[in-house]
N, C-alpha and C positions, 0 to 999 in steps of 0.2 A: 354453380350459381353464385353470383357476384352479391356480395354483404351491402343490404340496403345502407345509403348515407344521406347526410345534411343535403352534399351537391347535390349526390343522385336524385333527391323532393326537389331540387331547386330547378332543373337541370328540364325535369318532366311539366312543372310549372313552364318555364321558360316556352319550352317548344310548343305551348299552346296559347300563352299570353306573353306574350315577353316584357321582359321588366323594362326594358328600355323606352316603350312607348308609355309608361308611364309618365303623367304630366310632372313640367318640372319642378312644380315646389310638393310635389307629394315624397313620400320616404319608401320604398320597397324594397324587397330582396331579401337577404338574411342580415338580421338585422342583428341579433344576440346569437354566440354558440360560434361551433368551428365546423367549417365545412368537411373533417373526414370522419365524424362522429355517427357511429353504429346509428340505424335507426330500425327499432323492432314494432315500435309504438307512438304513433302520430295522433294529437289532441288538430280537431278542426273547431274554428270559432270563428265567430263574426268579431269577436271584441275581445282584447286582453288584460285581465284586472288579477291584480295578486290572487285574488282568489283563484283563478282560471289555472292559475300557476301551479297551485296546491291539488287543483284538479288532475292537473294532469303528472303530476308528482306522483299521488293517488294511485294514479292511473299506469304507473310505469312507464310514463310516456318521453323519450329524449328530445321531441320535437313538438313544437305549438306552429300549426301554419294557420293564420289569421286573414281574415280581410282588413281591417282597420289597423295602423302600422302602430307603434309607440314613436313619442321622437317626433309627432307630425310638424312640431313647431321645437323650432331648435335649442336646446339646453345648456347651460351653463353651469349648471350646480345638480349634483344627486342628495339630496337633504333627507333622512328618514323624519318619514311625516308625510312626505310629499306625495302621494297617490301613486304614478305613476314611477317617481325615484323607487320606490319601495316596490314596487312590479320588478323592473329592471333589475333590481338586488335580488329579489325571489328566484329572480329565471337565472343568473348568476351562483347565486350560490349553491341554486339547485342542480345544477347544470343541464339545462335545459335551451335547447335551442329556438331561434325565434326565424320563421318566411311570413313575410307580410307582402300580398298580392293585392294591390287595391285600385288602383286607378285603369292599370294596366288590366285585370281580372274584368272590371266595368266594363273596357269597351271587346268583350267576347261574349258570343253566343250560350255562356252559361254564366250572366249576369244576375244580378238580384232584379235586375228588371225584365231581363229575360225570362227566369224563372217564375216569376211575379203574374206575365203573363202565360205561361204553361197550365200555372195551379189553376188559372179560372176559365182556361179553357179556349185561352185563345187561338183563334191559325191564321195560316199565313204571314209569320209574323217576319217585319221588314226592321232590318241596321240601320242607321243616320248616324255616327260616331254615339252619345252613348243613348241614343235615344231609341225605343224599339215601339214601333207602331204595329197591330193587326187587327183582323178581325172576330165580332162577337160570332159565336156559331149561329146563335139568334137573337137579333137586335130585340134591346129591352131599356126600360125606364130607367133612367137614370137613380132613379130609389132603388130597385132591384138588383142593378149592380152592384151596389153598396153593398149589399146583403150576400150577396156570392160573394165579393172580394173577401169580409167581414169572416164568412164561413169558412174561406179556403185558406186566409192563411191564420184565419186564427187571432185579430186585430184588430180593436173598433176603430174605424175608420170616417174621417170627415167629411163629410160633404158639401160643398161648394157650389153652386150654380141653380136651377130650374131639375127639380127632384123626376120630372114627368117629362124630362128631354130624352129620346127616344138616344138609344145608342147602340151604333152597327160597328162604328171603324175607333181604337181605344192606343193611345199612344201611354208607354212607360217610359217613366225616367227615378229609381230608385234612389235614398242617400238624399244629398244635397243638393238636389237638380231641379229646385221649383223654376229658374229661368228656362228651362225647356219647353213651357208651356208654350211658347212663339214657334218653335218647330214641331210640338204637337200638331200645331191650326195650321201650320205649313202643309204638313203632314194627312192632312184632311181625316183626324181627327176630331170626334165630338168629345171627348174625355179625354181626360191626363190624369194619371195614376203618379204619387212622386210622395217623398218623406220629408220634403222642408219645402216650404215656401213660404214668400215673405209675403208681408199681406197687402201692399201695393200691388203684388203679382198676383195675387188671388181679387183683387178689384179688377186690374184689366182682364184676365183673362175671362173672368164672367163678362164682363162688359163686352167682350167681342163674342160669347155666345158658346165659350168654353166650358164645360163642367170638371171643377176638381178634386181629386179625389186625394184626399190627405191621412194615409197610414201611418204616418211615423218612422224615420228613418231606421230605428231596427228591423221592423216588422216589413218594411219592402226588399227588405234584402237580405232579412234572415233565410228566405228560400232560395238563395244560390249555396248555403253549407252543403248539404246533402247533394247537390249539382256539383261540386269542388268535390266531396268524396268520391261522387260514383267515377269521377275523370280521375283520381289517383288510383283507385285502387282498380282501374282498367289499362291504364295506361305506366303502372310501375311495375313493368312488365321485364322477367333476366334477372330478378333479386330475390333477394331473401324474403319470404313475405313478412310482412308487417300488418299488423291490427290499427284500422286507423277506428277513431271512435268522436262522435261530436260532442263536444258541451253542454250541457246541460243545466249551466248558470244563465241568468237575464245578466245583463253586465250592469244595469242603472240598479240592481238590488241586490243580486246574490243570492237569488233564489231560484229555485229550479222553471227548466219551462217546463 
């Protein structure tokens, strides 16, 4: 049996979302760390924050594979002070290696908005690049879905539109995808599930008879973590096993979920 590595996460990643279709000004892959480095212990997260780092330090862990990459916008200077400089030195001097899956992770069938619609129970559910439309099992109020999405993952959630709009057919777009709302209604969609939108897009989209539903970009995508572990630790198959374990920090505070 072949000694888990960096490649070999990367390798397993790859052949299910490949990095390459990753959009072009996003950052993926292995970002921090070397690719022949033992891996016994893999930290999963949505987000990387020095603290994450120390977690997984903690945690024995030689590898952090993240959806949110560091680096997203390009740098110049590593300054201690800096947030993110200070991330980068931790994982550095920790040694600690970094896979960041993000764009390319979205447009697969174990998305945060794929997962998003799993938790409440959706079927049938349809791909449109990263946009995932299906159906309620039983069409309900508009207020009432609120209250499920709310229960399932765990998130107070916004609502947008006519509260008593009956809703059967419910598109997801997780992250920073409120312009999805147009191929929601494309989509024949009565709701759009999404974690940013801008509020000119939340005017037309009620105004054409859309209802929106506003979770908050961590909370619609935090349910693909657990979806990313159960495909590694199924599919990192011929290796050494490794413990993979998820995070357990909020990244905007540093406290546990």
């Amino acid at each position: 049996m072949q000694q888990l590595t960096v490649k070999a996460v990367y390798d397993c990643i790859d052949r299910f979302a490949p990095f390459e279709t990753a959009e072009s000004y996003d950052n993926v892959g292995l970002l921090v760390g070397q690719w022949d480095q033992p891996v016994t212990r893999l930290l999963c997260t949505l987000d990387v924050t020095e603290k994450t780092v120390h977690e997984a330090l903690s945690a024995g862990a030689e590898l952090i594979v993240s959806h949110h990459p560091l680096m997203f916008h390009g740098r110049k200077s590593l300054i201690v002070g800096d947030p993110e400089a200070d991330t980068l030195r931790a994982l550095i001097v920790s040694g600690i290696s970094l896979i960041s899956a993000h764009t390319n992770w979205d447009q697969s069938c174990l998305s945060g908005s794929a997962a998003s619609a799993e938790a409440i129970g959706v079927t049938d559910l349809r791909q449109e690049g990263y946009l995932f439309t299906g159906d309620l099992p039983v069409p309900a109020s508009a207020g009432k879905v609120k209250a499920l999405i709310e229960q399932r993952i765990g998130a107070p959630v916004r609502l947008y539109g006519d509260q008593l709009r009956q809703i059967s057919t419910m598109s997801f777009g997780g992250g920073a995808f409120g312009e999805g709302y147009l191929a929601a209604l494309a989509a024949g969609a009565q709701a759009y599930l999404t974690g940013e939108i801008r509020h000119h897009e939340i005017i037309d989209a009620v105004a054409r008879g859309l209802v929106i539903f506003d979770a908050g970009h961590y909370a619609s995508e935090a349910p693909m973590i657990p979806c990313l572990m159960r495909y590694l630790r199924e599919n990192l198959t011929g290796f050494s096993p490794a413990r993979i374990i998820q995070s357990s920090l909020l990244p905007f505070s540093g406290a546990l979920l």
